[in-house]
VOBAZA-868830 format. One record per residue (C-alpha): residue in one letter; x, y, z. Coordinates in steps of 0.5 Angstrom, whole numbers, always signed. Each point is the difference from the previous one (the first is absolute). Example, Ala and Ser with C-alpha at 12.3 -4.5 7.8 and 13.67 -1.06 7.14 Angstrom:
BEGIN
+---------+-------+-------+-------+
! residuo !     X !     Y !     Z !
+---------+-------+-------+-------+
!       A !   +25 !    -9 !   +16 !
!       S !    +2 !    +7 !    -2 !
+---------+-------+-------+-------+
***
This chain:
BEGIN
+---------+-------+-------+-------+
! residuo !     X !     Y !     Z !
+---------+-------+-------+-------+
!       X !   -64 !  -119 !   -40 !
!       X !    +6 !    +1 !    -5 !
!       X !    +7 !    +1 !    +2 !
!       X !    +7 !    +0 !    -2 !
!       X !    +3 !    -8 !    +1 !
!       X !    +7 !    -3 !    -1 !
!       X !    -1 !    -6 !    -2 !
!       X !    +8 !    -2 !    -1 !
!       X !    +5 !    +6 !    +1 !
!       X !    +3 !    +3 !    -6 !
!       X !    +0 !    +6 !    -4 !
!       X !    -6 !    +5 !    -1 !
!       X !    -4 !    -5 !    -4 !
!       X !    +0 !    -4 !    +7 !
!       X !    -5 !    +5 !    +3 !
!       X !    -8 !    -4 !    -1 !
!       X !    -6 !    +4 !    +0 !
!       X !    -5 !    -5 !    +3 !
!       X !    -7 !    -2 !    +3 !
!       X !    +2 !    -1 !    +7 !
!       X !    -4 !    -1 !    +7 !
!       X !    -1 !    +6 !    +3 !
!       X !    +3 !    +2 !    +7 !
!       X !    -4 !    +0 !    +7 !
!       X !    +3 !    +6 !    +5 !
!       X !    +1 !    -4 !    +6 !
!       X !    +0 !    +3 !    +7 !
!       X !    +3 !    +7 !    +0 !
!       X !    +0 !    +0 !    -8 !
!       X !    -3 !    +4 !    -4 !
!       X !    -1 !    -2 !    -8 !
!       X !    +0 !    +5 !    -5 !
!       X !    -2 !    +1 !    -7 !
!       X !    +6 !    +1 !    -4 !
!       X !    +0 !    +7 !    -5 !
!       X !    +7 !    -1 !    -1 !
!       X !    +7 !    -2 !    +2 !
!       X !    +7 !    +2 !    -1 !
!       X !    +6 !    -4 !    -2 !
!       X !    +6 !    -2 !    +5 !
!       X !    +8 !    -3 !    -1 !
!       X !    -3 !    -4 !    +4 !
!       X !    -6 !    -3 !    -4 !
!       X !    +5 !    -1 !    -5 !
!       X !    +4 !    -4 !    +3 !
!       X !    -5 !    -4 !    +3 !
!       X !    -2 !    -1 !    -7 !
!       X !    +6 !    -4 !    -1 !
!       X !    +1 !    -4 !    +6 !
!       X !    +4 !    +4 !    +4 !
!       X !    -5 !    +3 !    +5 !
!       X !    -6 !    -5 !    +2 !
!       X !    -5 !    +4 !    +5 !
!       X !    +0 !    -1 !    +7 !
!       X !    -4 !    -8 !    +2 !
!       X !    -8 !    +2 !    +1 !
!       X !    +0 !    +6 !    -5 !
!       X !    -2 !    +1 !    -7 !
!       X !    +4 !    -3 !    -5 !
!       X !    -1 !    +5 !    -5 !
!       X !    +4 !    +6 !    -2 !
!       X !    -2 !    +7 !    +2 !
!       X !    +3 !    +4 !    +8 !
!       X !    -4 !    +7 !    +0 !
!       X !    -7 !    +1 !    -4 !
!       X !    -6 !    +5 !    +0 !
!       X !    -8 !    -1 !    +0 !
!       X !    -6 !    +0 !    +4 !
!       X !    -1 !    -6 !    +7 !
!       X !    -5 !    -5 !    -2 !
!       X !    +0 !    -3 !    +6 !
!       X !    +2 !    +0 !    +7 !
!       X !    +3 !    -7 !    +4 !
!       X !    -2 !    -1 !    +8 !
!       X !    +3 !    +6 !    +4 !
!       X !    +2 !    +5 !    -4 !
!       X !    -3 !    +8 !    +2 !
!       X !    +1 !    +6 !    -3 !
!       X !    -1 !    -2 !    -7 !
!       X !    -6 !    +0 !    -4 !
!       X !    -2 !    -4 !    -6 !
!       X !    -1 !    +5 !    -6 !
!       X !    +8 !    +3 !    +2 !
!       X !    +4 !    +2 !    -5 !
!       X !    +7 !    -1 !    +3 !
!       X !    +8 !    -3 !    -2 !
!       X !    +3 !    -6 !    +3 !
!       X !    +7 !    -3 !    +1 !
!       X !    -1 !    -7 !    -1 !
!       X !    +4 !    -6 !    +0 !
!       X !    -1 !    -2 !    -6 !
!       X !    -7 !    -1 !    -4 !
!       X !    -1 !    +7 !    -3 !
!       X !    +0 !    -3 !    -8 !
!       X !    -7 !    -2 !    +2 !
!       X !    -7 !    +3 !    -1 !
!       X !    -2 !    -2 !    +8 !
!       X !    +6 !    +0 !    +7 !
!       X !    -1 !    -2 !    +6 !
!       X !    +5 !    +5 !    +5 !
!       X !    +1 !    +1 !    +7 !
!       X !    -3 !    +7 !    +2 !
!       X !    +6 !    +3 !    +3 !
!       X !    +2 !    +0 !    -7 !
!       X !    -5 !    +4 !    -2 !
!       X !    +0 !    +7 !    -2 !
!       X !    -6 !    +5 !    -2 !
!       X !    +1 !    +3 !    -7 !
!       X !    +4 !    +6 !    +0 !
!       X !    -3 !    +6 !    +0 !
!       X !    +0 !    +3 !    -8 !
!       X !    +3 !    -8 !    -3 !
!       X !    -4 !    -3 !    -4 !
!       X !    +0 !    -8 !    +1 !
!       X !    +5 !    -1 !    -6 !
!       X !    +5 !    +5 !    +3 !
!       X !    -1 !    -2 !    +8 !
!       X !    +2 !    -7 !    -3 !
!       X !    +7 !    +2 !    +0 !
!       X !    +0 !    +2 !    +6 !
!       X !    +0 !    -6 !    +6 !
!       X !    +7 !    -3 !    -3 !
!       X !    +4 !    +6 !    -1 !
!       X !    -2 !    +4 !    +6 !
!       X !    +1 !    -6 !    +6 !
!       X !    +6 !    -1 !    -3 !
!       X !    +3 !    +7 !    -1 !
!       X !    -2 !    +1 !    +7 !
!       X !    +1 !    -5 !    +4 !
!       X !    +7 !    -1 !    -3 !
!       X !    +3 !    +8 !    +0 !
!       X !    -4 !    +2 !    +5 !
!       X !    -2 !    -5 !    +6 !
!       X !    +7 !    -3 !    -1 !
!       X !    +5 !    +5 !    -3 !
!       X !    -4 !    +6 !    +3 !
!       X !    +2 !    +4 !    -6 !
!       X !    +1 !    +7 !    +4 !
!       X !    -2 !    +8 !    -3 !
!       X !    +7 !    +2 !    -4 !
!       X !    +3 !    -7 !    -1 !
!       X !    +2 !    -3 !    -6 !
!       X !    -5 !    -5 !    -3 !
!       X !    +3 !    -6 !    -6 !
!       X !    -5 !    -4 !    -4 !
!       X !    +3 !    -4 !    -4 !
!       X !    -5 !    -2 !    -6 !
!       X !    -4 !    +7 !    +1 !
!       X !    -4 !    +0 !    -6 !
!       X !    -4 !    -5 !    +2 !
!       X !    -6 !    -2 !    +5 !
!       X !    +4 !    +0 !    +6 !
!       X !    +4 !    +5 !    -3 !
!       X !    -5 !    +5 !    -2 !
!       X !    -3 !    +0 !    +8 !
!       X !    +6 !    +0 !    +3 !
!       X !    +2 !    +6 !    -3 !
!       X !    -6 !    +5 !    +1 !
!       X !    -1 !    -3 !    +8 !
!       X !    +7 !    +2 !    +1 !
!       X !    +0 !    +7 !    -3 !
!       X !    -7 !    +1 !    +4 !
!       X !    +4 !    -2 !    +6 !
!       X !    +5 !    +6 !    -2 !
!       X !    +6 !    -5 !    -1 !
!       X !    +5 !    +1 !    -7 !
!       X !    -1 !    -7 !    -5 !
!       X !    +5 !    -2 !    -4 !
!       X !    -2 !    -5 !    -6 !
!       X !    +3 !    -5 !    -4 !
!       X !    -4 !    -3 !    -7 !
!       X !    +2 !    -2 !    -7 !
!       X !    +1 !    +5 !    -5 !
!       X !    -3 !    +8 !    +0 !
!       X !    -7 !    -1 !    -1 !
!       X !    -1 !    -4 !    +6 !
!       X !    +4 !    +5 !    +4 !
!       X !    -3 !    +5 !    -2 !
!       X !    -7 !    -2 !    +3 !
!       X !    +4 !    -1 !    +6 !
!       X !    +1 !    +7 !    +0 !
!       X !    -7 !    +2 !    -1 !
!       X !    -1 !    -3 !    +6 !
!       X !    +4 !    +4 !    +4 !
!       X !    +7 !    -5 !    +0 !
!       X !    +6 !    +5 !    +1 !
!       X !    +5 !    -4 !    -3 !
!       X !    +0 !    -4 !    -7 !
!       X !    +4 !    -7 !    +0 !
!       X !    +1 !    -3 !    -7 !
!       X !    +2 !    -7 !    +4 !
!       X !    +1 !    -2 !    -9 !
!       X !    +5 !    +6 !    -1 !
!       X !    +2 !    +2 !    +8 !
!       X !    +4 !    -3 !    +7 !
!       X !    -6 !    +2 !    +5 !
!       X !    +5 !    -1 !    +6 !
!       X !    +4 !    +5 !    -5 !
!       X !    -6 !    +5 !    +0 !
!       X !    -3 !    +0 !    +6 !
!       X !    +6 !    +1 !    +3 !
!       X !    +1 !    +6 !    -4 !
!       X !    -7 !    +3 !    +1 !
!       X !    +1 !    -1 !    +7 !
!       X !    +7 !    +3 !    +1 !
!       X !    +2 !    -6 !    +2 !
!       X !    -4 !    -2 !    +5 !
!       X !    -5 !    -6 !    -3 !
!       X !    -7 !    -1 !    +0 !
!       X !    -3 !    -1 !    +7 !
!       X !    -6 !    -5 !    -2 !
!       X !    +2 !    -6 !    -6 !
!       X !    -7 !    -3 !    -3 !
!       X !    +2 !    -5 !    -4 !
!       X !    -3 !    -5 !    -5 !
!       X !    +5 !    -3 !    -3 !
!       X !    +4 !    -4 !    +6 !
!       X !    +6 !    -4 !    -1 !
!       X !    +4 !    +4 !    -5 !
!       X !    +0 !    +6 !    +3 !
!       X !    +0 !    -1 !    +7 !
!       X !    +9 !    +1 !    +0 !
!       X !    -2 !    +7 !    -4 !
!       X !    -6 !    +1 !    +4 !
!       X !    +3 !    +0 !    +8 !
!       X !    +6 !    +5 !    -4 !
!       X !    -5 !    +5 !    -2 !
!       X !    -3 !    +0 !    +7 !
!       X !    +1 !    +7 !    +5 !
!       X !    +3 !    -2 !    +8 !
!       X !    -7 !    -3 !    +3 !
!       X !    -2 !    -1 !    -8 !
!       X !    -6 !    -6 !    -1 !
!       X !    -1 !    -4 !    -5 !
!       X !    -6 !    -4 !    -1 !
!       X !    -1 !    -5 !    -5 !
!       X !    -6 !    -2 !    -3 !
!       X !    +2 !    -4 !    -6 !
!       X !    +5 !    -5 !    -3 !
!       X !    -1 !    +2 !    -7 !
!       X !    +8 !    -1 !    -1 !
!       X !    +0 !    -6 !    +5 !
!       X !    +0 !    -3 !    +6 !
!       X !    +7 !    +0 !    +3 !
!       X !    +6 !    +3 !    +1 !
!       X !    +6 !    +3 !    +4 !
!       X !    +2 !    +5 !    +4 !
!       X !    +5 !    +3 !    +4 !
!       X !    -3 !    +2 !    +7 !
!       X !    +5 !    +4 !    +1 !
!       X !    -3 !    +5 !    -5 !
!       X !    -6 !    -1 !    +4 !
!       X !    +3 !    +1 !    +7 !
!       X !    +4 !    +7 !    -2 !
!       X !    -6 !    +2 !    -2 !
!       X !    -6 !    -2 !    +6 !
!       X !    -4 !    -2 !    -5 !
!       X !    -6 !    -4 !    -1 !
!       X !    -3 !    -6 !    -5 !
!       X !    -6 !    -2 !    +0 !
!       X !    -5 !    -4 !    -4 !
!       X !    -7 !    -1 !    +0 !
!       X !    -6 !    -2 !    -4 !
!       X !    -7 !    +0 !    +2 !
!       X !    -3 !    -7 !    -4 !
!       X !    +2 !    -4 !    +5 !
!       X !    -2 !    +5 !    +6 !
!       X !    -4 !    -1 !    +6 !
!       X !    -8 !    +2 !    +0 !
!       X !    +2 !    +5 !    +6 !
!       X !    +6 !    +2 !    -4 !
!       X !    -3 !    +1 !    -6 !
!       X !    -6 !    +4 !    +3 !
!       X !    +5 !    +5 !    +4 !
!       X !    +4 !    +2 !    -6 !
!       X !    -8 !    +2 !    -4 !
!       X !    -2 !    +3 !    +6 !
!       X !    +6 !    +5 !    +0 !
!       X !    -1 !    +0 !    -8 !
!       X !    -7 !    +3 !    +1 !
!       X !    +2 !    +4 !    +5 !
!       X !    +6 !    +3 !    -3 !
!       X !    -1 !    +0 !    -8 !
!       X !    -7 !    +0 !    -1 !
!       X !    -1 !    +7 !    +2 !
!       X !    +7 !    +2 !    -5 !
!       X !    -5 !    -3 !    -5 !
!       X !    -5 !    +3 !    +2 !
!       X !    +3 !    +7 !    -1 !
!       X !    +3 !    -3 !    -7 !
!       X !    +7 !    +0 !    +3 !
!       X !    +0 !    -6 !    -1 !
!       X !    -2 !    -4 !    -6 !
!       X !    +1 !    -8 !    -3 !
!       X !    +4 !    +0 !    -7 !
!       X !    -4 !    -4 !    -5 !
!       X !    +4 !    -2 !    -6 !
!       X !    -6 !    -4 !    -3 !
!       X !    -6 !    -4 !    +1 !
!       X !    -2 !    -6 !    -4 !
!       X !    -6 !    -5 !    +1 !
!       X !    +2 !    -5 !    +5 !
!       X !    -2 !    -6 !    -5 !
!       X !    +7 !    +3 !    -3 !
!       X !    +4 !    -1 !    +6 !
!       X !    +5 !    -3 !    -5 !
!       X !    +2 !    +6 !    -3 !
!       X !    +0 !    +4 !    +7 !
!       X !    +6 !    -5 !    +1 !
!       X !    +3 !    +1 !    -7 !
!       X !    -1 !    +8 !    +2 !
!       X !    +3 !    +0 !    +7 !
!       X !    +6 !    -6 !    -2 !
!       X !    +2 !    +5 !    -6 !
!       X !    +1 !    +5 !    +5 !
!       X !    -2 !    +6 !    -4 !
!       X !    -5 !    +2 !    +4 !
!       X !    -1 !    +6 !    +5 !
!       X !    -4 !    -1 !    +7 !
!       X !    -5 !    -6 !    +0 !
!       X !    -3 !    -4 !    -5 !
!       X !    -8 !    -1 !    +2 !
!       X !    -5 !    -5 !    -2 !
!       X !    -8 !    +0 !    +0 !
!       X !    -5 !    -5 !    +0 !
!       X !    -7 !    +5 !    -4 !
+---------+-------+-------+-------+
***
């Protein structure tokens, strides 16, 4: 098969198209026939060296895909070959052919095409398990996506509002904030132009958000806890603005909040199964009756993937970037 390599880390010229074995689905695997894959943060720090997958995985980029199983590995029931399903990977998605745990496996959502559901697995694992089986994001509480133009983002927003929760949104510059709005985001934060621990505290009456979803890390973590409600939690997902920072815990204490920060690479299978379990089981029929639905910016040939890089490094894009392999 062919796949996306890197043979040293670098910019988005780093990222090979190259005749590569092809995978074999071990015990428990299935190994699907990739039509497309979506582009993560994650895959562009691991193209510059920072984020090498897990020992025993592919070496190659790519943590969700779509297509049709090819193949199944000893023990695995319940899925046939010929399936059209999405997957949450840990890595490999940049290739024509991946071998994943079948717990991992999703069927095609009903009324996406392959190229849509390919946005999916990441996103929704992550916004779910992080918002609402940690947090337990409630009807009627405030809901803070920091950076809600993009994938993370966009899904947060329409899985709160489906849940009867109110969002608030920061994003760079009004056309992103404006998108946000389209998908039901109540308040706009231009964190360009604006204080978001001032707006959401002035949207709130004072009280603050009472679930924090945060990609940036570091640099917002003091600003973060002050606009947090008593009983607030804030769940960091990312370390965009770094990795290190201090905080006065007596802030944290005056208000009974909570911190925690959770990825899902790194998970255990079991863990892993559960949170895609609850996925399919909560989010599927949202999409099913179009509440719900992935935020596609572009899609480009997956032999292109540098510039799905360039795209996503630019920061000017809205949702998710999808490459395809036909």
């Amino acid at each position: 098969m062919r796949a996306i390599t890197i043979p040293e880390p670098g910019g988005p010229e780093a990222l090979v198209w190259a005749d590569v074995p092809d995978p074999q689905p071990a015990e428990g695997e299935v190994l699907i026939e990739v039509v497309a894959s979506a582009v993560n943060r994650a895959d562009l720090l691991q193209r510059q060296g920072f984020y090498d997958p897990p020992p025993g995985s592919s070496p190659y980029p790519g943590l969700e895909c779509a297509g049709r199983i090819a193949a199944l590995g000893p023990g695995v029931h319940g899925w046939s070959v010929g399936d059209e399903v999405c997957a949450l990977l840990v890595g490999g998605g940049y290739a024509e052919k991946v071998a994943v745990p079948a717990g991992q496996v999703l069927p095609l959502p009903e009324g996406l095409d392959m190229v849509s559901a390919a946005a999916l697995p990441e996103v929704v694992c992550t916004v779910w398990s992080n918002v609402f089986m940690i947090a337990h994001l409630r009807p009627g509480e405030t809901l803070l996506v920091h950076g809600g133009s993009s994938g993370i983002g966009t899904m947060a927003i329409q899985l709160a509002k489906a849940v009867g929760a109110r969002v608030a949104v920061t994003a760079g510059g009004p056309e992103k904030l404006a998108r946000c709005a389209e998908l039901g985001a109540d308040i706009l934060i231009d964190y360009r132009e604006q204080d978001f621990v001032e707006e959401i505290r002035k949207a709130t009456d004072g009280k603050g958000a009472d679930v924090i979803l945060d990609i940036i890390g570091a640099k917002y973590l003091e600003r973060n806890v002050k606009a947090l409600a008593v009983s607030g939690r804030l769940a960091i997902i990312g370390m965009q603005g770094g990795i290190k920072a201090e905080l006065n815990l007596a802030t944290l204490l005056s208000k009974r909040a909570a911190i925690t920060a959770a990825g899902l690479r790194a998970r255990p299978l079991g863990e892993k199964a559960a949170i895609v379990a609850a996925v399919r089981e909560h989010i599927w029929p949202l999409i099913a009756n179009g509440q719900v639905r992935p935020i596609i910016d572009c899609t480009i040939p997956m032999e292109q993937a540098a510039e799905a890089h360039r795209v996503v490094d630019a920061s000017t894009h809205v949702g998710k970037v999808v490459l395809t392999t036909g």
